[in-house]
ZAMARGU-4260 file (C-alpha; in steps of 0.2 Angstrom, whole numbers, plus 5000, padded with zeros to 4 digits):
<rodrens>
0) 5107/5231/5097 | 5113/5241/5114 | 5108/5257/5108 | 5088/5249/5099 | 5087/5240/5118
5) 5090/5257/5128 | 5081/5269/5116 | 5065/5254/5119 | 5069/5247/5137 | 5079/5262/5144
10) 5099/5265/5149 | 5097/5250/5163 | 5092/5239/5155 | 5100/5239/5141 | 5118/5244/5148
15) 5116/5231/5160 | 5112/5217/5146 | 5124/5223/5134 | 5140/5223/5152 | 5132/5205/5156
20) 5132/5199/5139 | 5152/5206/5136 | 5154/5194/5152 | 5152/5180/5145 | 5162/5184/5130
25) 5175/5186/5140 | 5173/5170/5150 | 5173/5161/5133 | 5189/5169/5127 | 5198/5162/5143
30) 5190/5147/5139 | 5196/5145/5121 | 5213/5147/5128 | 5212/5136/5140 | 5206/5122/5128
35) 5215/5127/5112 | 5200/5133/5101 | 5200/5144/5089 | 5178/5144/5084 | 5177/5145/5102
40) 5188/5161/5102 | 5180/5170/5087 | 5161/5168/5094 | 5167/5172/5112 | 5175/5189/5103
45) 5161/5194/5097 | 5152/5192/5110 | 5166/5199/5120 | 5161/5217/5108 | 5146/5218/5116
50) 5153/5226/5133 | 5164/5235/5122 | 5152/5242/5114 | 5142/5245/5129 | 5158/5253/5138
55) 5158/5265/5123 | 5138/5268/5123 | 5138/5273/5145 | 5147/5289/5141 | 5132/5294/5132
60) 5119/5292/5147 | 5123/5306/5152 | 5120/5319/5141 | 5102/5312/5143 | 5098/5323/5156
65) 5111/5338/5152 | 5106/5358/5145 | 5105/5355/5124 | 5119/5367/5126 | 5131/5357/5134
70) 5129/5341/5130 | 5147/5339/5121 | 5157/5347/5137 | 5145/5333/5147 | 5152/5318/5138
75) 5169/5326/5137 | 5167/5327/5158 | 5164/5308/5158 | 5178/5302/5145 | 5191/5311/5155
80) 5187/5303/5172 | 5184/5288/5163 | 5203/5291/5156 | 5211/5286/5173 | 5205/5270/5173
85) 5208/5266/5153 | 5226/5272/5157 | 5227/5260/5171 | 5221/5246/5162 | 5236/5243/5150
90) 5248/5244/5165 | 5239/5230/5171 | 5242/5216/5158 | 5258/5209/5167 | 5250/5208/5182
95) 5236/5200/5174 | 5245/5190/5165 | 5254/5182/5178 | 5235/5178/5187 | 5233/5170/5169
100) 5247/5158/5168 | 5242/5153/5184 | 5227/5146/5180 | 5236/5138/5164 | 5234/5149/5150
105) 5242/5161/5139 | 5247/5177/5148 | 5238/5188/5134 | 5222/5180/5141 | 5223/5191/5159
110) 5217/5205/5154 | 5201/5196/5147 | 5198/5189/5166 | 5200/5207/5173 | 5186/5212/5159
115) 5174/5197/5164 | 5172/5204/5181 | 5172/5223/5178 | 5158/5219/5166 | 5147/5208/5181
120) 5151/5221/5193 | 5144/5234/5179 | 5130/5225/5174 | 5125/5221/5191 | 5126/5241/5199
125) 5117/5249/5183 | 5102/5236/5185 | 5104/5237/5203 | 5104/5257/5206 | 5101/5263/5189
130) 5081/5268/5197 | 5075/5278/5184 | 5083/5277/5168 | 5091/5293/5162 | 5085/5291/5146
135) 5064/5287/5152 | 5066/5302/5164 | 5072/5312/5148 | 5058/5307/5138 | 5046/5309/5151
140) 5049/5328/5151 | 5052/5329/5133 | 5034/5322/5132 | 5027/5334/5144 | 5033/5348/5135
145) 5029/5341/5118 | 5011/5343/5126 | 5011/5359/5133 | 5018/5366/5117 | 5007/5356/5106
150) 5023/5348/5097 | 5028/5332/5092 | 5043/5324/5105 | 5063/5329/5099 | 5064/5311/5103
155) 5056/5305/5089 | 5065/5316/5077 | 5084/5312/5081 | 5092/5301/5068 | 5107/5292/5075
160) 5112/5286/5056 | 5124/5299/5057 | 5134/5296/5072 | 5139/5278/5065 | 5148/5287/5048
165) 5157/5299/5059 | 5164/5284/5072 | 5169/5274/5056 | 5183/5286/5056 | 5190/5279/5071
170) 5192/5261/5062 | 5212/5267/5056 | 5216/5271/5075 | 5209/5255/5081 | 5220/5246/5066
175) 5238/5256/5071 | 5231/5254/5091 | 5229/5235/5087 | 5247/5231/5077 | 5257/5243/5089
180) 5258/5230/5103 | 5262/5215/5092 | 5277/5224/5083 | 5284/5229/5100 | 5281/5212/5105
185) 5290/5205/5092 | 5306/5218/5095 | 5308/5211/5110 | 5296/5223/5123 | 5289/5215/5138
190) 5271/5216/5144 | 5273/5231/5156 | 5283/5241/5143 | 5269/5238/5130 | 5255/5241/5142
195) 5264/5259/5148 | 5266/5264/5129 | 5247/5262/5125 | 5243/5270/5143 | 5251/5287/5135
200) 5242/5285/5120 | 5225/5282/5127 | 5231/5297/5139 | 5232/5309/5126 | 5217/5301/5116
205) 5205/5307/5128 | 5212/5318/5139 | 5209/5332/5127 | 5189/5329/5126 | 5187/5344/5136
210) 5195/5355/5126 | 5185/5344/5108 | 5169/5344/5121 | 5169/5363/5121 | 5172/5366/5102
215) 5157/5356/5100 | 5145/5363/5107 | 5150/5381/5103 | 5152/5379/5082 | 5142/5363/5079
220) 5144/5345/5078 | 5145/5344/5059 | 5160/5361/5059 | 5170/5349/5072 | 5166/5333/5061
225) 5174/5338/5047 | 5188/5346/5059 | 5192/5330/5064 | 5194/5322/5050 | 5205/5334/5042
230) 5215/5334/5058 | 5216/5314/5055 | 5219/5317/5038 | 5235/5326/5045 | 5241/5315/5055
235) 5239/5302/5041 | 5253/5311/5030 | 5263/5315/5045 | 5266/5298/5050 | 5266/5291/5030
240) 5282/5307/5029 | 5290/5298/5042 | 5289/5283/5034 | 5296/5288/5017 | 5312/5298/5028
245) 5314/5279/5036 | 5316/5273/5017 | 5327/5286/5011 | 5337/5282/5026 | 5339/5264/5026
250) 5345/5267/5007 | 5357/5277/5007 | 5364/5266/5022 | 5363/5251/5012 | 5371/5262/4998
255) 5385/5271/5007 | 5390/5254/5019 | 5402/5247/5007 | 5412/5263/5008 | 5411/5269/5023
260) 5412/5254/5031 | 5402/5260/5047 | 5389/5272/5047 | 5378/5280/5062
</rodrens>
């Protein structure tokens, strides 16, 4: 809904409605904690993916004005400065958390307070100073040219479709990303601990976007599409290999205790 407001409306307007929309989300899921609602928790969270969402689509503004040739390396540029402040996030939960019991509810909720008000803050500066629109300023010239030329707008030939199978890709990190702070959780990790381990994750996530940005735009979007995913693929056995050597290991311990009597 983000992207069919901008594409019609323009990147202020609808960044701005999909930040301000996520703020409310967020307000909802401190509320739900604070009254001890689960309904109230689920709607607020998927309203609360509006800003998410949004945060994700921003990156995207601007390759709307970039050179076709480097419009990967541009979104790359943007990921990594975002980096600092996705790594910083994390390592802010304990802190956060501590404003949330203050107020009277769960500690988990802190991080939810600190998204209320970075999303108002976002909504309010794009609608504010986003004068133009990347995008109407990029359609403006297509549109020109297209009537120079004779030809009919690139704009109204892209077909977006095809971005949403390659993200669904992303749904298995987002699965491991989730459960990774719950099991450390529950072996006895605090707050801060959990929040550095999925700084370094989120660190090495995107700090390597220049590097994928580049690729892109010199072999092709589809060439580095199917990289990926064999490189996922990868990664997939590797950790699955590490998990059978876990098995094998636990077995032969509970198999060899008896006689050894202790074993390292």
């Amino acid at each position: 809904m983000v992207g069919r407001l901008s594409q019609r409306l323009g990147r202020r307007t609808g960044l701005a409605a999909g930040f301000l929309t996520g703020d409310f989300g967020a307000i909802g899921v401190v509320l739900a904690a604070l009254i001890n609602s689960i309904p109230l928790l689920f709607i607020s969270m998927l309203v609360y993916g509006a800003g998410t969402a949004t945060n994700l689509q921003a990156r995207y503004a601007g390759t709307d004005l970039a050179l076709p040739t480097q419009r990967a390396k541009t979104i790359s540029m943007a990921m990594v400065f975002t980096t600092f402040g996705t790594v910083a996030d994390p390592n802010l939960v304990e802190l956060t958390g501590k404003l949330a019991i203050s107020l009277g509810a769960p500690a988990l909720k802190g991080p939810f307070i600190l998204a209320s008000i970075a999303y108002i803050l976002a909504g309010v500066i794009l609608l504010v100073f986003l004068k133009p629109g990347p995008l109407i300023v990029a359609k403006a010239k297509e549109q020109a040219v297209a009537i120079q030329m004779k030809k009919e707008p690139v704009f109204k030939k892209r077909n977006y479709d095809r971005c949403l199978s390659y993200g669904a890709n992303t749904n298995c990190y987002i699965a491991i990303m989730t459960m990774a702070p719950v099991h450390m959780q529950h072996h006895g990790h605090d707050l801060s601990e959990i929040g550095l381990v999925i700084g370094i994750h989120v660190a090495s996530m995107y700090l390597q976007s220049v590097i994928t940005g580049v690729l892109v735009d010199k072999f092709g979007y589809i060439f580095m599409a199917y990289a990926s995913g064999f490189t996922l693929m990868l990664s997939g056995l590797l950790a699955a290999f590490v998990l059978v050597i876990r098995w094998v290991y636990l077995l032969l311990r509970w198999l060899l205790w008896d006689e050894v009597g202790t074993l390292v």
